[in-house]
Wavefront OBJ file of the C-alpha trace (Angstrom):
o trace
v 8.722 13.791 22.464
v 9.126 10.006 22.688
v 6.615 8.040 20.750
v 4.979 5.224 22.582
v 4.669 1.664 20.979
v 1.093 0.476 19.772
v -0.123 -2.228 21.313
v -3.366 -3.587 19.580
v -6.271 -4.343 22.487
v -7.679 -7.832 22.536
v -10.599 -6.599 20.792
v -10.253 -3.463 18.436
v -12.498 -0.950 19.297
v -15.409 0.439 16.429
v -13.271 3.210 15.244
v -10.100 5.062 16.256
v -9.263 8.741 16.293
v -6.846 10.174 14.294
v -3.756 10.043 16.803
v -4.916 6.278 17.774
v -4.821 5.222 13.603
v -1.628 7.088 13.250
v -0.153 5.121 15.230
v -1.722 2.344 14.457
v -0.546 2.391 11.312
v 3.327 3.561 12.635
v 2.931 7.226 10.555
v 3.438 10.278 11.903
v 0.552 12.797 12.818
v 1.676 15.064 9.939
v 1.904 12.088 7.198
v -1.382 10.529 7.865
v -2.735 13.567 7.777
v -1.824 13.925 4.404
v -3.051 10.655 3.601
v -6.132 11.505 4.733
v -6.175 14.717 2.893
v -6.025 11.967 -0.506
v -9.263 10.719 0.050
v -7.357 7.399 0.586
v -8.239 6.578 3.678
v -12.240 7.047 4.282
v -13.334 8.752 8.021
v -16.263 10.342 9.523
v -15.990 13.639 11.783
v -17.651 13.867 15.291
v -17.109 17.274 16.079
v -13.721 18.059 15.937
v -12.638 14.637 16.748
v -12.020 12.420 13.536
v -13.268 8.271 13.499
v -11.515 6.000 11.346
v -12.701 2.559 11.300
v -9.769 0.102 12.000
v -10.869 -2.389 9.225
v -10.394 0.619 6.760
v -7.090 1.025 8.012
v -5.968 -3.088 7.870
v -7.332 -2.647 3.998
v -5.377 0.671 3.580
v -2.366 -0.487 4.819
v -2.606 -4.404 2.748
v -3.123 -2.345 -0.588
v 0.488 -0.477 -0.133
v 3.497 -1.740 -1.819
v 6.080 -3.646 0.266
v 9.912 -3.228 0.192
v 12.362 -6.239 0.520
v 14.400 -5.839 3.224
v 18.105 -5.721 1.971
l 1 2 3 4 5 6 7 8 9 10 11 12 13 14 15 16 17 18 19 20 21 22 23 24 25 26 27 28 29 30 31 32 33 34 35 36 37 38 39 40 41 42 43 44 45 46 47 48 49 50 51 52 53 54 55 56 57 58 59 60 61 62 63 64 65 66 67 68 69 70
């Protein structure tokens, strides 16, 4: 399966679901589910569906470390 490239709308919506902030945040299905599994990453259930707000997800991702590129 070939993963698609994120594109971020002109205005983010209120939340996205958990395939949405996946890629959002360019991690697999499998690894942000095991972020979320942490507790790092706050998100509210609607049914089955999960909602994670995409200003939690800019803070998430500008508290990780960065690499140099060599």
């Amino acid at each position: 399966m070939q993963v698609k490239p994120f594109t971020v709308p002109a205005a983010k919506p209120a939340a996205f679901d958990f395939r949405t902030a996946a890629r959002y945040l360019g991690l697999s299905e499998p690894a942000f589910r095991d972020v979320l599994k942490t507790g790092e990453i706050p998100y509210r259930k609607a049914g089955r569906r999960y909602l994670i707000a995409p200003q939690v997800l800019d803070a998430w991702l500008a508290g990780q470390p960065t690499q140099a590129a060599k």
